[in-house]
N, C-alpha and C positions, 0 to 999 in steps of 0.2 A: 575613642578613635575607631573603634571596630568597629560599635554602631554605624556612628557615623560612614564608613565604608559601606555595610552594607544596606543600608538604607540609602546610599548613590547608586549600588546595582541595582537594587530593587527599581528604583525611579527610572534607571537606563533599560532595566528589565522591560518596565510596564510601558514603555515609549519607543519601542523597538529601531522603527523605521525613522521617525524624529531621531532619534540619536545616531544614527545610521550616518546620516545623511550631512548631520553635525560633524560627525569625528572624520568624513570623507576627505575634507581639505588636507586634514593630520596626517591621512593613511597616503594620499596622492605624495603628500610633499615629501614623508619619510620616507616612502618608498625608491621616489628619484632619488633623493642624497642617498640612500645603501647602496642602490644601483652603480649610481655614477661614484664614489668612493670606492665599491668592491672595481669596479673594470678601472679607475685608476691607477690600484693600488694592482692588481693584475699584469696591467701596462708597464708599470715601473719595475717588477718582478721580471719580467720579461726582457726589459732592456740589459737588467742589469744582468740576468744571468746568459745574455747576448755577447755581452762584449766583457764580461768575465770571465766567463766560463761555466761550466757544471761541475762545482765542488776542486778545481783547481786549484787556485789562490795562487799563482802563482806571478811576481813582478820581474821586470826586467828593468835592469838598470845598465843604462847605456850611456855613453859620454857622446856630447853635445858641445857645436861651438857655436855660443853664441844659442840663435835657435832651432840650429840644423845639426839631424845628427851627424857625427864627424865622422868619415870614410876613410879607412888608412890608404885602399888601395887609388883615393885619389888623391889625399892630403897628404901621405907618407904618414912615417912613425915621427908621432909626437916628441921634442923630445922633455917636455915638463910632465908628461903623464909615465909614472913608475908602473914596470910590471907587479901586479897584486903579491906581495909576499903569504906566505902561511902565515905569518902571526896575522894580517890585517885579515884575513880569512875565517881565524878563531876570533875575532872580534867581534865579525859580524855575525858568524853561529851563534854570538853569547845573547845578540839582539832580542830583544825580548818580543814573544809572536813568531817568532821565524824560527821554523822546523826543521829545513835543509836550505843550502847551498852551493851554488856551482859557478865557474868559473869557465866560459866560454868564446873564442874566436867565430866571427862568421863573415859572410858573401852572400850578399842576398839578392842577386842576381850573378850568378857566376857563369861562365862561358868555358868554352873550350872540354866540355866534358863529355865524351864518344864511350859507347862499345862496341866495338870493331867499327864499322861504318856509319854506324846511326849516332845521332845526337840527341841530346837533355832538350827539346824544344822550348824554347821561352828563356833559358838559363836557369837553371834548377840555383836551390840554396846549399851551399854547403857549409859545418860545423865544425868546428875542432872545439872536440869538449872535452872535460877531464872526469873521471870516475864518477863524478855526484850525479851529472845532468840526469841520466837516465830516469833518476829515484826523482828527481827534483822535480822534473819536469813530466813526471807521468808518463814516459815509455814505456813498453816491455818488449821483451825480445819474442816475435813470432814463431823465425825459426831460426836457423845459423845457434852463433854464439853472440854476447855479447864482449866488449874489450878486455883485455887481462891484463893484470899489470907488467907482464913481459914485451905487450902489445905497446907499450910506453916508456920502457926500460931501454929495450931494443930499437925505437924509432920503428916500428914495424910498418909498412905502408899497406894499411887493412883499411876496410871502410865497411859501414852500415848502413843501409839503404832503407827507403819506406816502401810502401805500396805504390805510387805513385809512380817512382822512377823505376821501379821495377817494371812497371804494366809500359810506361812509356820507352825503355829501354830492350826489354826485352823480350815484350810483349805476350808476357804470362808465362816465361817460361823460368822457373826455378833458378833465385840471382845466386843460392850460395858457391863458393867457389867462381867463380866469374871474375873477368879483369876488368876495369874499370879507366881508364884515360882521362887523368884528371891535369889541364897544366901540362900533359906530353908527359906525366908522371905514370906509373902503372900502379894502380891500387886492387888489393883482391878484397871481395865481397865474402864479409865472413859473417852477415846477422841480415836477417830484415825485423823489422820494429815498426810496431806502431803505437798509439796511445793506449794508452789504458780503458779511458774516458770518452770515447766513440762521441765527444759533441758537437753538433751542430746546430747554428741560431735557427731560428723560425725568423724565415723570411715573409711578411705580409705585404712590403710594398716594394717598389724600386729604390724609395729613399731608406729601406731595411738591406737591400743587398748591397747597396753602395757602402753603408754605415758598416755594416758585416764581414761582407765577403771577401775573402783573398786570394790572393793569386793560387793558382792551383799547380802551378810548379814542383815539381820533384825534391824532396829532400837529400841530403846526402851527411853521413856524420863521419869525422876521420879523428884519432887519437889527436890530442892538441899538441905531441911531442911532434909528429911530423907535419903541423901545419908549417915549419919552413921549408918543407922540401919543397912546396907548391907558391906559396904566398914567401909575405916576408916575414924578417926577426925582430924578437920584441915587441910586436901588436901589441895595442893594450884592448884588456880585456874586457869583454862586458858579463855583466854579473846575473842571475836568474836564483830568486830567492821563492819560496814556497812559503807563504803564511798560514798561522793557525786556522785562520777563519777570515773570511771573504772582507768584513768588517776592520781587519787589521790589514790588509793589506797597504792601504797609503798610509801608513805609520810608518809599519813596519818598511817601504821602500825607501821614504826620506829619510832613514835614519840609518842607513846604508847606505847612501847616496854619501851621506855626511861625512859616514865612516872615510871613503874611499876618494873624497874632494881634499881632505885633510892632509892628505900625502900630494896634493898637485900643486904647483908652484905656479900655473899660469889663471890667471883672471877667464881667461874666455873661454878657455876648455876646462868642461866640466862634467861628472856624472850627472844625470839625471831618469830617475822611476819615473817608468810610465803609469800614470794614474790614470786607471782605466773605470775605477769609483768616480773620480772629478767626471769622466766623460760623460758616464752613467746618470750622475747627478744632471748636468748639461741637459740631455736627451730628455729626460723625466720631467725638468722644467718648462720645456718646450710644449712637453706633449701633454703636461697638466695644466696652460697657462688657457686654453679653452676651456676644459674641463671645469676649472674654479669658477670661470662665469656660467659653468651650467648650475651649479653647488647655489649659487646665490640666484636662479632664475628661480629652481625646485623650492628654495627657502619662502621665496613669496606665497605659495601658497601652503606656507605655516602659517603665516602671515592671515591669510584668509581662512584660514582653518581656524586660527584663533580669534576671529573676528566672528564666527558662526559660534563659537560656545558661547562666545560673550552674550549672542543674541539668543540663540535659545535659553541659556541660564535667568536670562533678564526675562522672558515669558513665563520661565518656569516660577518667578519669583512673585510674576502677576498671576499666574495660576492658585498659587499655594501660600497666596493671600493670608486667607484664613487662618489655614493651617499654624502660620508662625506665626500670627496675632495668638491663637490659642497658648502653643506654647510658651511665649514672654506673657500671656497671661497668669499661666499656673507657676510661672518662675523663673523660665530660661534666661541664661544672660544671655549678652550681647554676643560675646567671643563662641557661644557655643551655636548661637543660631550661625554665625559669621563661617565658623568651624564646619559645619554641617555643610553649606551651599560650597565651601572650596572646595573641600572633600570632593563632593560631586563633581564637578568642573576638574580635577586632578586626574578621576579617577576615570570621567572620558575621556580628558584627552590621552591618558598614559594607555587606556585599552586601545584606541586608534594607533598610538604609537607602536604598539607589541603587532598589532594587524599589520601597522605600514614596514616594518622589521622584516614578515614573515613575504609579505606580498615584494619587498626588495631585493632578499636573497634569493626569491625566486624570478624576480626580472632579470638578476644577475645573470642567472645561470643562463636565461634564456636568451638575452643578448647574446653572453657567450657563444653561443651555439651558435646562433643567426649568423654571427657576423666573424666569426672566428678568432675573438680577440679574447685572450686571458681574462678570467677574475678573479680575487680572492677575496673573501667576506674581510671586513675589518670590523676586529671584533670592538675597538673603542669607536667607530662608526654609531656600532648599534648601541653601545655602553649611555653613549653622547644623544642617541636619538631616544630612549627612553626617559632619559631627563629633561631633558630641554622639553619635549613633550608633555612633560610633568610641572616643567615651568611655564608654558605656554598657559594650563591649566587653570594653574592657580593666578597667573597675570592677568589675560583675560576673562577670570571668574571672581578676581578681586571686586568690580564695581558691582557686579549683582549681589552678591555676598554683603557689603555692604549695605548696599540698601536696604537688603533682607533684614540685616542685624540692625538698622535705623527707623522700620516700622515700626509707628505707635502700637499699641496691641487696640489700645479702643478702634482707632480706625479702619486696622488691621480687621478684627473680630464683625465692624458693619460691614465692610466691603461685599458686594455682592458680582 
């Protein structure tokens, strides 16, 4: 076999630009498939960490009637949906994947919220959350304080603000200590907060900011014990679970879903996680469903690539004539002559292949650049083009091989 090896470079050695010219189809068409699989795979990388987040993991599970989520402050309080007890609480911390928990009221578009004269423009969102959120959900306290538990013992009417409503509010000027007009309720500002995780999608087109972007309304968060001094009593709650890893998140939300459907007694209201995986997946199909027919344009000329070793191998095999009449003269078997001309044909096309490899992760990167779209190499990509490469090879070097292995040696030995 080694021979054999090297007596194919030697041949591919001493025919430089004929084998050049051979393995170009191999090197064109690997090339495109690394290309176009590294910026697909790029692409979906992108989506997904678009409308997941950056290292978040974090699901929301919200109750749903029917296929709309259900709004108490327009539908009233439920009365088949229980408030969350602590035991179904430790049920769902025991879920397997999920790291923390929280237990959440909100308004997502609320009104009526002033400091002194000025208003929340657009209607800011306000929260009523209980101890976990902050941890769950990635906040941290910028400055102020965050809740305490006398802040919740005592129904305290405090509130925590973000940058947003801060800048909209009071227009830069220092929220802590400040009153707030929440509902004709008076709340004092006692934290501003913001994420931990500073993320923001990359937007490339308009159908990326539509898909992305959110309203950019003011946050406002208040202890969940005095969400009835503003709103009503007994809201049911929606749930904000933190999974281990990005991957477990739609598990781990439907099985919390499950948990917290199991206490509701009515058919049409019900929790439901946002699978923001499912949407991801979605988008990715969409944006790969072109892509795939590039994948099999580029494959055609393997195609012709494997069609030119064929033909060079089969001149090679009228060249060197002789040659293997000589050696089935002095002994050769069949399998070794046969052995010999694969070899060669293997060992262009897999060299063209390691070229087309090199020349696509560099088309990658350069596309990248031009056009401003993500790549990432995929390493079974390349794994997959060095083989197939390698069976192109031996496929189309099968019938000169062959034939090589089926010369007479006499006729072989006159041949001029």
């Amino acid at each position: 076999m080694l021979e054999n090896i090297r007596l194919s470079f030697q041949g591919i050695w001493s025919h430089k630009m004929r084998s050049f010219l051979t393995m170009l189809g191999i090197i064109i068409g690997i090339a495109a498939i690394i290309a176009i699989v590294s910026t697909i795979k790029g692409t979906n990388e992108q989506i997904k960490q678009n409308l997941v987040g950056s290292g978040n993991n974090t699901v929301e599970v919200r109750l749903y009637q029917n296929d709309y989520q259900y709004q108490p402050e327009y539908e009233g309080v439920p009365s088949t949906v229980p408030l969350v007890s602590e035991e179904t609480m430790e049920d769902i911390r025991q879920v397997e994947n999920v790291e923390s928990a929280s237990l959440y009221l909100s308004r997502e578009h609320a009104d009526n919220i002033f400091y002194n004269n000025t208003s929340l423009l657009g209607g800011g969102k306000v929260f009523g959350i209980d101890g976990d959120y902050f941890s769950t959900c990635g906040y941290v306290i910028k400055s102020g304080r965050g809740f305490t538990d006398k802040d919740y013992s005592q129904f305290r009417k405090v509130a925590i603000i973000d940058q947003t409503t801060a800048d909209s509010l009071l227009s830069g000027a220092s929220p802590i200590g400040k009153t707030l007009e929440i509902q004709g309720e008076p709340f004092t500002i006692v934290g501003l907060c913001e994420k931990s995780n500073a993320f923001r999608p990359v937007i490339n087109s308009i159908d990326d900011y539509y898909n992305f972007m959110t309203d950019s309304s003011g946050t406002i968060f208040l202890p969940d014990a005095a969400w009835p001094i503003i709103y009503n009593y007994d809201e049911p709650q929606s749930l904000v679970i933190r999974a281990s890893s990005t991957d477990d998140m739609t598990s781990a939300g439907r099985q919390c879903a499950d948990i917290l459907n199991s206490h509701i007694t009515s058919g049409e209201i019900k929790y439901k996680a946002s699978d923001l995986l499912e949407q991801a997946k979605q988008l990715q199909e969409l944006s790969s469903a072109t892509n795939q027919q590039l994948i099999w344009i580029a494959s055609i000329s393997l195609l012709v690539g494997g069609i030119g070793v064929m033909n060079i191998m089969l001149v090679s095999v009228t060249e060197r004539t002789k040659e293997i009449g000589l050696k089935k003269a002095i002994g050769a078997k069949k399998s070794r002559i046969l052995g010999q001309f694969l070899t060669e044909a293997a060992a262009l096309t897999s060299l063209g292949g390691i070229i087309g490899i090199v020349a696509g992760i560099v088309l990658a990167k350069v596309i990248s650049r031009i056009s401003s779209t993500p790549s990432a190499i995929s390493v079974p990509a390349i794994l997959f083009s060095v083989i197939f490469s390698m069976v192109i090879g031996i496929i189309f070097g099968l019938l000169p091989s062959v034939k090589a292995a089926n010369l007479n040696p006499i006729d072989a030995l006159r041949h001029e």
